[in-house]
Legacy VTK file of the C-alpha trace (Angstrom):
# vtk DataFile Version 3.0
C-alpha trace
ASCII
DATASET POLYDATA
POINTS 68 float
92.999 107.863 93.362
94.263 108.198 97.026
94.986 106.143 99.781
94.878 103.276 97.610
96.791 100.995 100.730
92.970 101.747 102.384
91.233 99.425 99.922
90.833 95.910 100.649
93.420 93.736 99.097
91.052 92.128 96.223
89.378 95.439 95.227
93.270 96.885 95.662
94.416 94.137 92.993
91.360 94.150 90.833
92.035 98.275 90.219
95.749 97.719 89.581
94.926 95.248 87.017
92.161 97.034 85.150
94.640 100.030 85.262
97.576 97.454 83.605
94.802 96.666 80.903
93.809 99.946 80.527
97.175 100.898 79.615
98.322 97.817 77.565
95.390 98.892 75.429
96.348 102.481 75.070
99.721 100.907 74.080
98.333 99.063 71.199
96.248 102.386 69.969
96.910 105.697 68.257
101.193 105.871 68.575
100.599 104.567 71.765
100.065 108.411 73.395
98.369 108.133 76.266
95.436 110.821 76.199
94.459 110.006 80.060
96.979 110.030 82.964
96.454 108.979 86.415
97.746 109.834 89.774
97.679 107.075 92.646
98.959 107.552 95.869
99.531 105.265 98.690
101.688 104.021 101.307
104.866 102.529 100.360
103.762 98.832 100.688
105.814 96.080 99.085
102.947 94.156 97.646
101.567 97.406 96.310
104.538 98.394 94.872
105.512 95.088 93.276
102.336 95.326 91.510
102.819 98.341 90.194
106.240 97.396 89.080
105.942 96.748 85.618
103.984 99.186 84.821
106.378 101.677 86.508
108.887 100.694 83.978
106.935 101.104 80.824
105.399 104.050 81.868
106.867 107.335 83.800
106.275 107.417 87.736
106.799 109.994 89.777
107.706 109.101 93.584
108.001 112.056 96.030
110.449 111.821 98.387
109.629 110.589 102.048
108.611 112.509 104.909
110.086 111.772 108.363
LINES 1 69
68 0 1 2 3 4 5 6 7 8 9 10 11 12 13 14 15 16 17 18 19 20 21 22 23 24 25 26 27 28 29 30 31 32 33 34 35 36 37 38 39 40 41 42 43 44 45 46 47 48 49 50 51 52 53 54 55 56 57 58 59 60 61 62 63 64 65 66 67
């Protein structure tokens, strides 16, 4: 999913937390493998990344280094 900071703030949020529940349920499943990943990219926006927050401590993240 790109540009993510593009959607509009409820749709933005809504994805996030379907994404949270998506992965709470894998949790609960088989071992708690995930068998589907996803990539997200966006800006570097507080609200977005607060959102993402917890789940960016349960589950490995990968943040590229900035660009000038």
């Amino acid at each position: 999913m790109d540009a993510l900071d593009e959607c509009r703030q409820h749709d933005r949020d809504r994805l996030i937390q379907e994404l949270e529940r998506f992965y709470h349920m894998c949790q609960k499943g088989q071992n708690g493998h995930l068998k589907m990943k996803f990539l997200v990219t966006s800006r570097p926006y507080g609200d977005i990344e607060r959102r993402f927050g917890k789940m960016t401590r349960q589950f490995p993240s990968i943040r590229p280094a900035r660009e000038d």
